[in-house]
MIDOSE-1310 file (N, C-alpha, C; in nm, 2 decimals, decimal comma, always signed):
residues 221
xxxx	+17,42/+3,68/+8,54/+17,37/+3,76/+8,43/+17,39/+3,69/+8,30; +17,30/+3,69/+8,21/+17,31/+3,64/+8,06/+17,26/+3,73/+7,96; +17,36/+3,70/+7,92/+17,36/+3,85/+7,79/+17,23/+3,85/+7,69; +17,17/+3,90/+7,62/+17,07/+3,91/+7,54/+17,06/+4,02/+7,46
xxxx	+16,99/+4,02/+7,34/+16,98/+4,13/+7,21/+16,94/+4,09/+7,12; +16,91/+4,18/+6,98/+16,88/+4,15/+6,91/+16,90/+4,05/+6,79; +16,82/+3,98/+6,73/+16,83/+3,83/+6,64/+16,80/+3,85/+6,55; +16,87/+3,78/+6,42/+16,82/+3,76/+6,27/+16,85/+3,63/+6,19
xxxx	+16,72/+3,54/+6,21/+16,72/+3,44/+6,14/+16,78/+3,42/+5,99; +16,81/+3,29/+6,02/+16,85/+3,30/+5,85/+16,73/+3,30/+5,73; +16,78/+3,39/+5,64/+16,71/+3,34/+5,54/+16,66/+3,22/+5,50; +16,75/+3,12/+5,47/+16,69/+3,01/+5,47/+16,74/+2,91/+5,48
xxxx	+16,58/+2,79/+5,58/+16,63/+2,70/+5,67/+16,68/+2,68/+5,80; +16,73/+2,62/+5,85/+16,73/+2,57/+6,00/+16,90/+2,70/+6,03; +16,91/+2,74/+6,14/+17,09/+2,76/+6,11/+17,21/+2,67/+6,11; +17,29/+2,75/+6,02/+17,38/+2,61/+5,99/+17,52/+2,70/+6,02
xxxx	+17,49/+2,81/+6,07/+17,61/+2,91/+6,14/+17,54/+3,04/+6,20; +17,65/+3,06/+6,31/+17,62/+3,15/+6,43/+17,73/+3,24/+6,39; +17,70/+3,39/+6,33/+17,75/+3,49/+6,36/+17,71/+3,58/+6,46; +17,77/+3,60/+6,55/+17,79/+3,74/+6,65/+17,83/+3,82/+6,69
xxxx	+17,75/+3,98/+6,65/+17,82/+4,13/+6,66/+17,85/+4,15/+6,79; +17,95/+4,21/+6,80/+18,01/+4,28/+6,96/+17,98/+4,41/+6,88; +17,89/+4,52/+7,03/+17,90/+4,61/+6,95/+18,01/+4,72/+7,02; +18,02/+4,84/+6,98/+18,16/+4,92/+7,06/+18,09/+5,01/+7,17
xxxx	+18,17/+5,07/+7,27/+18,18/+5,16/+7,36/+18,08/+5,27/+7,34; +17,97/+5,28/+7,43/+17,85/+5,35/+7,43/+17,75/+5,29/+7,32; +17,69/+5,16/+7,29/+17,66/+5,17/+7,18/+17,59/+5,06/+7,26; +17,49/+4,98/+7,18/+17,40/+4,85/+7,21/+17,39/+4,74/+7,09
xxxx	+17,34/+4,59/+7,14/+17,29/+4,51/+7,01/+17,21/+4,61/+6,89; +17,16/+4,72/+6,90/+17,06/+4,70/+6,83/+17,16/+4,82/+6,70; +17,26/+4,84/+6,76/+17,34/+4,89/+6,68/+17,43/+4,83/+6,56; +17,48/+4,76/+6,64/+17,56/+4,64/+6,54/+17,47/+4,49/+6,44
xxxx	+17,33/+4,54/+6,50/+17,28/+4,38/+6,42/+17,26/+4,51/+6,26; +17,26/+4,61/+6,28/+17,26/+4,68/+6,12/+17,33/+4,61/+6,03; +17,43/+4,54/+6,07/+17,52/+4,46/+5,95/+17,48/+4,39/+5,93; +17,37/+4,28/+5,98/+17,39/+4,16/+5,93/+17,28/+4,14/+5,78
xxxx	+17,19/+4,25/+5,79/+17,15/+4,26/+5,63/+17,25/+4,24/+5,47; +17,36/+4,34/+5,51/+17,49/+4,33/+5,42/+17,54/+4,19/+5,41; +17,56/+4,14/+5,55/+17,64/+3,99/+5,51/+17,54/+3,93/+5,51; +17,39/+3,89/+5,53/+17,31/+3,77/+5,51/+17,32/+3,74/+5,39
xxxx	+17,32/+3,82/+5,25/+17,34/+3,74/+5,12/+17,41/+3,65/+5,11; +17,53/+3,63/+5,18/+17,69/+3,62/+5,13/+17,66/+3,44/+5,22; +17,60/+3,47/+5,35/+17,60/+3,32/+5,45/+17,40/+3,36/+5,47; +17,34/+3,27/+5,37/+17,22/+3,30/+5,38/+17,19/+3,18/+5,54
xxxx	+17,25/+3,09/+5,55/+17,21/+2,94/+5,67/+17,25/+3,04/+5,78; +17,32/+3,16/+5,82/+17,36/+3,18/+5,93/+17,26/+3,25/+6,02; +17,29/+3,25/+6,15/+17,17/+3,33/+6,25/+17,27/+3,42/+6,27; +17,21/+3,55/+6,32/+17,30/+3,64/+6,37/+17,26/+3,69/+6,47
xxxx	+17,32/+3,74/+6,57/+17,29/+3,80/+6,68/+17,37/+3,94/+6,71; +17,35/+4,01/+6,82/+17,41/+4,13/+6,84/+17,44/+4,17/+7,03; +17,44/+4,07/+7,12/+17,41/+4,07/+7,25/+17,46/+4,24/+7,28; +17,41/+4,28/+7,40/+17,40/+4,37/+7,47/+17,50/+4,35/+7,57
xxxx	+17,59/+4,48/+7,56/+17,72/+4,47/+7,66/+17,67/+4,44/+7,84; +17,70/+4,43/+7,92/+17,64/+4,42/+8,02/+17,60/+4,53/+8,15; +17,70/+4,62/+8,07/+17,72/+4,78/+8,23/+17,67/+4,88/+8,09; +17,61/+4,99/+8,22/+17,61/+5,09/+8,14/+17,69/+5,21/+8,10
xxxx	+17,69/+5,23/+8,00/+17,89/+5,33/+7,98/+17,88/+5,40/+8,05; +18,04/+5,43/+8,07/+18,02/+5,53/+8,20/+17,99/+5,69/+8,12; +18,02/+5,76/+8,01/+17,94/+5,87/+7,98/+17,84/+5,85/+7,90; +17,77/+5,76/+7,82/+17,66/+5,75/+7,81/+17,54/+5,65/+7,87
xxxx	+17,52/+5,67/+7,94/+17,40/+5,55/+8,03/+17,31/+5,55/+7,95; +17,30/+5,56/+7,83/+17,16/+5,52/+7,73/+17,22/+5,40/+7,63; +17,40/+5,40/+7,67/+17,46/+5,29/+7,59/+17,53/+5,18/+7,71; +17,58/+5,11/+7,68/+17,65/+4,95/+7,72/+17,80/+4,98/+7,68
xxxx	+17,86/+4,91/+7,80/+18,05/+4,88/+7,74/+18,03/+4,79/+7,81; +18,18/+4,70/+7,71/+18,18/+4,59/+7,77/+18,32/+4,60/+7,88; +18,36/+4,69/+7,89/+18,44/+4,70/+8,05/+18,46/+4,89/+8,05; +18,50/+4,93/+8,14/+18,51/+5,05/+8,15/+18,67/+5,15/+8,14
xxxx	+18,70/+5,23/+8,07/+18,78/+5,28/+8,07/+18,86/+5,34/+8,17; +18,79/+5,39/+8,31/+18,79/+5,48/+8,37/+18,91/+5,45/+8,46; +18,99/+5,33/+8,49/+19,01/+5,26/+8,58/+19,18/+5,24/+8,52; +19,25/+5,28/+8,48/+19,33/+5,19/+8,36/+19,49/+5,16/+8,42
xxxx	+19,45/+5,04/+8,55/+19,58/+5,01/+8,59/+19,54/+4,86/+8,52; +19,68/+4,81/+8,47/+19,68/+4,67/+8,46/+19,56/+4,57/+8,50; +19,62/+4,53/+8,61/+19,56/+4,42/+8,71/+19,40/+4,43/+8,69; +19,33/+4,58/+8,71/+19,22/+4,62/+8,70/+19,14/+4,55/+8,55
xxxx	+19,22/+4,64/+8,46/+19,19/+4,61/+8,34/+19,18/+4,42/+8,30; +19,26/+4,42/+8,33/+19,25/+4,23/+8,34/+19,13/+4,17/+8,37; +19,07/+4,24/+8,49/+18,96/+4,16/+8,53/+18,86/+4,23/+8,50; +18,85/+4,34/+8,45/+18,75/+4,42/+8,36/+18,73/+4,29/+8,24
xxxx	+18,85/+4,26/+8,14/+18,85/+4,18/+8,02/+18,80/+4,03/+8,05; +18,84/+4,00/+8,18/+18,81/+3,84/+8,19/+18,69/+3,82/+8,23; +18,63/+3,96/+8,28/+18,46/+3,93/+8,41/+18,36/+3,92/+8,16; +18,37/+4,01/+8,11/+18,33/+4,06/+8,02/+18,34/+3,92/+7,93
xxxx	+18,44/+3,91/+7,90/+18,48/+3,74/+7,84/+18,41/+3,67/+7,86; +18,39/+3,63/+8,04/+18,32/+3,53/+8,08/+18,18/+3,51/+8,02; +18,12/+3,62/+8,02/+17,94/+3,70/+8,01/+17,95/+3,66/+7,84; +18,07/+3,69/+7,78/+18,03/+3,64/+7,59/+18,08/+3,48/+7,57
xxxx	+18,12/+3,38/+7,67/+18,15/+3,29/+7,59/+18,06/+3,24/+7,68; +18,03/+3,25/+7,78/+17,82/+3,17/+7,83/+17,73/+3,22/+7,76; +17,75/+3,32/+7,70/+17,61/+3,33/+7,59/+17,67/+3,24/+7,46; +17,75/+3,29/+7,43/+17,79/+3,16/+7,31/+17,82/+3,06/+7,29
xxxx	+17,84/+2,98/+7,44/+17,80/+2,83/+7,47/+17,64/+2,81/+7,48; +17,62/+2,90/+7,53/+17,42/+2,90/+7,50/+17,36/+2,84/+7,38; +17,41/+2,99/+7,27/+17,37/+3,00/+7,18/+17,41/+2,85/+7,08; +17,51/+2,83/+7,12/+17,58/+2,67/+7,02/+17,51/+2,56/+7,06
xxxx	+17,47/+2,53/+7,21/+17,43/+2,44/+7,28/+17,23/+2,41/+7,21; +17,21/+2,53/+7,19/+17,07/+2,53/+7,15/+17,07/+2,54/+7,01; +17,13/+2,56/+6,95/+17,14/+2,58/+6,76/+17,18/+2,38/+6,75; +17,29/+2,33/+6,82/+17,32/+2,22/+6,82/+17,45/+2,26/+6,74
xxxx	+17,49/+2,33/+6,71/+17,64/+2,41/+6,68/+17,77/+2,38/+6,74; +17,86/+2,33/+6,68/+18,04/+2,34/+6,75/+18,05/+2,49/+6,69; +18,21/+2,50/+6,78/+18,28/+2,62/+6,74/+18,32/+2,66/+6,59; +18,33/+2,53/+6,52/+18,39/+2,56/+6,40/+18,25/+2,60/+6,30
xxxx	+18,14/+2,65/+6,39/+18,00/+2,72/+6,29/+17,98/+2,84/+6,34; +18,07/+2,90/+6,44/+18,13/+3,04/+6,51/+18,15/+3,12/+6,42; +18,16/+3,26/+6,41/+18,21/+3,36/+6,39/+18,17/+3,47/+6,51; +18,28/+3,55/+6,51/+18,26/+3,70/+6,58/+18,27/+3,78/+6,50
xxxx	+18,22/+3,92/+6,53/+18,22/+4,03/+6,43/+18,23/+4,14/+6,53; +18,34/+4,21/+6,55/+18,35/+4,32/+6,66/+18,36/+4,47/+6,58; +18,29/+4,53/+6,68/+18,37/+4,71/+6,62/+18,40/+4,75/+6,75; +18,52/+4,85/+6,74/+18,53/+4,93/+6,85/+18,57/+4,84/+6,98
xxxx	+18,51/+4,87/+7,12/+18,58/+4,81/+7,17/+18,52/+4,65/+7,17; +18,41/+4,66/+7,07/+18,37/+4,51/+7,05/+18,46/+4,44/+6,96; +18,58/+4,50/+6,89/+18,64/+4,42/+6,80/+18,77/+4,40/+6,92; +18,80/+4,48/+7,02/+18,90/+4,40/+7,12/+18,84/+4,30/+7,17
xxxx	+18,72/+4,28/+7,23/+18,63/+4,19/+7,29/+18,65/+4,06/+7,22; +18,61/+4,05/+7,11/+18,58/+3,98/+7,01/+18,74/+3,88/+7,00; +18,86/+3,92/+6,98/+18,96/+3,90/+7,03/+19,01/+3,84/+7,11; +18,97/+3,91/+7,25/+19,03/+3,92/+7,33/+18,94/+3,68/+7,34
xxxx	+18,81/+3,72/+7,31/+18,73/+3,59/+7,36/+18,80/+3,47/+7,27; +18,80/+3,54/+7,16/+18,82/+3,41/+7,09/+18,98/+3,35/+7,09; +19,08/+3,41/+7,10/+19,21/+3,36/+7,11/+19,22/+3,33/+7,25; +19,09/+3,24/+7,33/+19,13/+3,20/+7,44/+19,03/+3,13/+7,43
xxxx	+18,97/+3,09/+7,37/+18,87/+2,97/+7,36/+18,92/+2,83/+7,34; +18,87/+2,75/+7,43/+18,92/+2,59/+7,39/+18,95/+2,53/+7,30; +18,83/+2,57/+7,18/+18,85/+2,54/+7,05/+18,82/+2,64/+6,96; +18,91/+2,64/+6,85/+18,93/+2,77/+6,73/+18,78/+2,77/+6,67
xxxx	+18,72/+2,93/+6,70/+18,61/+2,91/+6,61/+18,62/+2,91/+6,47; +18,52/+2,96/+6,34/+18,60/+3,00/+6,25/+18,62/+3,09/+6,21; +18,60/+3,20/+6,23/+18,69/+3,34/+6,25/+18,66/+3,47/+6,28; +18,79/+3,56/+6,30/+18,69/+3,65/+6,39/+18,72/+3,77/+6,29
xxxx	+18,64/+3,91/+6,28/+18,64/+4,03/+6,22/+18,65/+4,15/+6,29; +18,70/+4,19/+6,26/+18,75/+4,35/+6,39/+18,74/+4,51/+6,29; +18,64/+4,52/+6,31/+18,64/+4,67/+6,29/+18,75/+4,82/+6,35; +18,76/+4,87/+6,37/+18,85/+4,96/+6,46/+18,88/+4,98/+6,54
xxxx	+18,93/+4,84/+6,58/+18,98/+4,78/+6,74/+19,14/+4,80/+6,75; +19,13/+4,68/+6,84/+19,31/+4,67/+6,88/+19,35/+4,58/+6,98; +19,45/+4,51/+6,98/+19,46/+4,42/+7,04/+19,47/+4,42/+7,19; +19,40/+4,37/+7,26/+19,45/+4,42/+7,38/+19,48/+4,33/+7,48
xxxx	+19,58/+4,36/+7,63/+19,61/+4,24/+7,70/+19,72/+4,17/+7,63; +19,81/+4,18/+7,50/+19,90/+4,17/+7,45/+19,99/+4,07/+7,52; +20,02/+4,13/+7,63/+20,11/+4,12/+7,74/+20,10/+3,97/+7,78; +20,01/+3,91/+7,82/+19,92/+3,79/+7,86/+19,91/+3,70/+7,74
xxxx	+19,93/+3,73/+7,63/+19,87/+3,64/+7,54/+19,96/+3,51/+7,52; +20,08/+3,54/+7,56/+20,18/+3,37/+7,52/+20,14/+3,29/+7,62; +20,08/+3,35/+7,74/+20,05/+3,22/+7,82/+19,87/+3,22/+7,87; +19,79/+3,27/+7,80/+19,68/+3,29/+7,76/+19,63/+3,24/+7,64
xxxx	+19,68/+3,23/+7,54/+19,60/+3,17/+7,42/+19,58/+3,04/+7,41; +19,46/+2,99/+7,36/+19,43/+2,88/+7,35/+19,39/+2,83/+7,23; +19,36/+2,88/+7,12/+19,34/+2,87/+7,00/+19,33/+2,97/+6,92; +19,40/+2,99/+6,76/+19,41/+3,06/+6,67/+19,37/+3,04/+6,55
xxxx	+19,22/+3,12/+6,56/+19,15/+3,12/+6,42/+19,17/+3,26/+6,33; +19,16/+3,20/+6,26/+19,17/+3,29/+6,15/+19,12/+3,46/+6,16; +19,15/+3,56/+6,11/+19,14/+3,66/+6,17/+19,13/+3,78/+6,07; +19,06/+3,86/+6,05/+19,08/+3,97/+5,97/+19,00/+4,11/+6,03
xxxx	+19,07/+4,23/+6,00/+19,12/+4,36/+6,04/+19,09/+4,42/+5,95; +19,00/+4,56/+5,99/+18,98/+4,62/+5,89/+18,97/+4,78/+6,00; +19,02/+4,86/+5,92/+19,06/+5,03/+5,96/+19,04/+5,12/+5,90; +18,95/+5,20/+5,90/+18,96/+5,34/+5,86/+19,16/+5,46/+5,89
xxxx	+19,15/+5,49/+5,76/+19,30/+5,53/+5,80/+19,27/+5,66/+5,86; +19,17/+5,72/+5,87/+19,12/+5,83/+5,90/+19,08/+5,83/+6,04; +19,10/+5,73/+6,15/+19,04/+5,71/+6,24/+19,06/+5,80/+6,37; +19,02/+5,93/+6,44/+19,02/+5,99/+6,53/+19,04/+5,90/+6,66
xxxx	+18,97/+5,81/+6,69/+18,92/+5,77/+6,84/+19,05/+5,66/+6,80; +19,05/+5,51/+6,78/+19,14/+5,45/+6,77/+19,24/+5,45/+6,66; +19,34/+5,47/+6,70/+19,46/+5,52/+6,60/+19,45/+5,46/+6,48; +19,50/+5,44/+6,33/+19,49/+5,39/+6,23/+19,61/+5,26/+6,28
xxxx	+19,73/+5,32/+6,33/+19,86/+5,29/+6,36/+19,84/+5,10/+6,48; +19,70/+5,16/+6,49/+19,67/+5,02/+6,61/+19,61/+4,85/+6,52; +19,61/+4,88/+6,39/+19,59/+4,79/+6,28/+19,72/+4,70/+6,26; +19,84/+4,79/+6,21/+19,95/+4,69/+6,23/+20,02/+4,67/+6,35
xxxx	+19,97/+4,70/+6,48/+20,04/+4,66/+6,57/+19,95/+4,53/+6,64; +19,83/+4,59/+6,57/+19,74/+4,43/+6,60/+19,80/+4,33/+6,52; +19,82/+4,34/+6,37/+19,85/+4,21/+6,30/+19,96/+4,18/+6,33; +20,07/+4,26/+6,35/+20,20/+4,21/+6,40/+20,22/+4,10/+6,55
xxxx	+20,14/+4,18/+6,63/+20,15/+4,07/+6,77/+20,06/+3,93/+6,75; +19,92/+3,97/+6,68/+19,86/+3,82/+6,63/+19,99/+3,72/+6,52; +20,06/+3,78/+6,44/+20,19/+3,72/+6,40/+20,29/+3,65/+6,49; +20,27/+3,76/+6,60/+20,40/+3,71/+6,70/+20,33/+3,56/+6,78
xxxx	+20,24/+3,57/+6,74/+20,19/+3,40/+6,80/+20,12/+3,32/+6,76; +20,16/+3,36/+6,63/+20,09/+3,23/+6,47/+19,95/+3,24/+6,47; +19,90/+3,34/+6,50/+19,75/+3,34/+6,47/+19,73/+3,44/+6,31; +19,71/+3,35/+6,19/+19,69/+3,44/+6,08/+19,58/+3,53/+6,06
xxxx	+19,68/+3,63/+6,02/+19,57/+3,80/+6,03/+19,57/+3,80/+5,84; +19,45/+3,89/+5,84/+19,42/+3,95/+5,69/+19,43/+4,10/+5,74; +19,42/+4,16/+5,68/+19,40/+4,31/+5,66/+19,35/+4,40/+5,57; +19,25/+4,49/+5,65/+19,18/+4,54/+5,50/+19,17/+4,73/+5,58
xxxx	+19,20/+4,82/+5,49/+19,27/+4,95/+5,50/+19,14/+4,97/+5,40; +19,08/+5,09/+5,51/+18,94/+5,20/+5,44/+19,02/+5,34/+5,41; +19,01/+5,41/+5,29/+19,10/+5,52/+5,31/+18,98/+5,64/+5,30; +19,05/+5,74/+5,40/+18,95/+5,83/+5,42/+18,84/+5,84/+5,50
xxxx	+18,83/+5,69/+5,55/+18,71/+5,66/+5,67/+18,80/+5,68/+5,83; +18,69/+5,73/+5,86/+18,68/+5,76/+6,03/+18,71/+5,64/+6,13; +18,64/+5,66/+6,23/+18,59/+5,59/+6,29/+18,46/+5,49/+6,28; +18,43/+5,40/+6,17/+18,33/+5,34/+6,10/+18,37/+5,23/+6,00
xxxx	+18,25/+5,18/+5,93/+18,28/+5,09/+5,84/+18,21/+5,11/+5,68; +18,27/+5,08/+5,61/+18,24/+5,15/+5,49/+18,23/+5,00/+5,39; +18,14/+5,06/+5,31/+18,12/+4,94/+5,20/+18,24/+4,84/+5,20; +18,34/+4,90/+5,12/+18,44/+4,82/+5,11/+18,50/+4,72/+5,21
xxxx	+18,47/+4,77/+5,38/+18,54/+4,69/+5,46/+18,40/+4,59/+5,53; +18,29/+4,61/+5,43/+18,19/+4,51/+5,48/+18,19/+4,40/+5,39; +18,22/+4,46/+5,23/+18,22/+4,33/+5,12/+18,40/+4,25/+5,17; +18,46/+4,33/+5,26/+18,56/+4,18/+5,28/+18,53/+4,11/+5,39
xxxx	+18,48/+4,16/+5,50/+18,44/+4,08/+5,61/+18,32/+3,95/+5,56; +18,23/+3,98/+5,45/+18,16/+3,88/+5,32/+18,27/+3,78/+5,29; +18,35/+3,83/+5,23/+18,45/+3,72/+5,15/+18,53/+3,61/+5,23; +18,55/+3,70/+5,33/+18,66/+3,64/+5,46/+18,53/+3,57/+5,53
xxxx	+18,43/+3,57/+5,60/+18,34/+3,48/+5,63/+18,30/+3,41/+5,57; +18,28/+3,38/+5,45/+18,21/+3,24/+5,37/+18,39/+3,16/+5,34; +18,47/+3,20/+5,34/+18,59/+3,14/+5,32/+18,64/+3,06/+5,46; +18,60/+3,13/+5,52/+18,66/+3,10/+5,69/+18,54/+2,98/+5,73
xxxx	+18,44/+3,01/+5,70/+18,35/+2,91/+5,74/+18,33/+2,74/+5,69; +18,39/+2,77/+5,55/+18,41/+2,66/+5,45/+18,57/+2,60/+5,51; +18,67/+2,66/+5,54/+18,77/+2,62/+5,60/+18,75/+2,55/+5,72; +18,64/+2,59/+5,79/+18,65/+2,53/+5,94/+18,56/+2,41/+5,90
xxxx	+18,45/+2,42/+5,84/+18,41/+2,29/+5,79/+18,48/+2,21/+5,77; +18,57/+2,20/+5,62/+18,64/+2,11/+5,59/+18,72/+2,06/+5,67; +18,78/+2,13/+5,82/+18,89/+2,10/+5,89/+18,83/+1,99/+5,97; +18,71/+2,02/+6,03/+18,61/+1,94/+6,11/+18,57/+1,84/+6,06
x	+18,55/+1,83/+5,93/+18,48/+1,68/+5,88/+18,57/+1,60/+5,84
């Protein structure tokens, strides 16, 4: 199986970075490429993409997850995250392979359970992309990660404190465990937001991406 969804060229010229949306639990590409209008100003050389989770949710079959809830022993879960993993970093070796792209022209951009996804891929990638964004996610697989991780890019968090579905409280326990194993977190607190993303936590995921991308350049050259 190879993942696919919706695309948005860059403004302008050839791409010179690959951003890609994970989108969350019951939801599709065509959901999460809504961002990339907001950040195309900020990284006009980037392409963006939005792939399509690969199953159909288990209560909405008109949406996609990228693993299923329903099931939630350990061991299970494990291979729910690693089959899911596998399916985003062969599309993103695709996608790099054919742009002519390394990792360090990477970004992820997750919501929901696309910002664990997002996570979960990139702090086990061979090489550090340059960084990832998490909407109102949470870290997950915790447990695994000291003898799991393989590289630590740069990272920023962003939370509605108002969040119903994933706790507000799952923001600092994300930044704290990404602490516990030297992967530097930012953090950015929406107040009064739900489960969503609001201007504010879109103009930082802007700031933190043209920063993160210019970092990984310089690191690389």
């Amino acid at each position: 199986m190879m993942l696919s969804g919706p695309v948005i060229p860059p403004k302008s010229g050839e791409p010179r970075q690959l951003v890609v949306l994970l989108h969350g639990w019951g939801a599709d590409g065509n959901d999460l490429i809504g961002l990339a209008p907001t950040l195309q100003p900020a990284l006009p050389h980037a392409r963006f993409t939005s792939p399509n989770a690969p199953d159909p949710c288990d209560q909405n079959p008109m949406g996609r997850q990228w693993y299923s809830f329903t099931d939630d022993r350990l061991e299970r879960l494990k291979q729910s995250y690693d089959r899911a993993a596998d399916l985003i970093n062969a599309y993103l070796d695709t996608e790099l392979e054919r742009l002519k792209l390394d990792d360090s022209r990477l970004a992820l951009v997750g919501f929901s359970q696309g910002c664990m996804m997002a996570l979960y891929v990139a702090l086990r990638r061979e090489k550090a992309i340059a960084g990832v964004v998490g909407y109102s996610g949470m870290l997950i697989d915790e447990e695994n990660l000291e003898t799991d991780i393989r590289s630590r890019p740069p990272v920023l968090l962003c939370h509605g404190d108002q969040d119903p579905v994933v706790p507000y409280a799952s923001l600092q326990a994300a930044v704290s465990g990404l602490a516990a194993h030297d992967v530097p977190a930012q953090w950015h607190t929406s107040p009064g937001v739900g489960h969503g993303i609001d201007p504010g936590a879109l103009e930082a995921a802007s700031r933190f991406l043209v920063n993160a991308f210019k970092e990984a350049a310089r690191a690389a050259s």
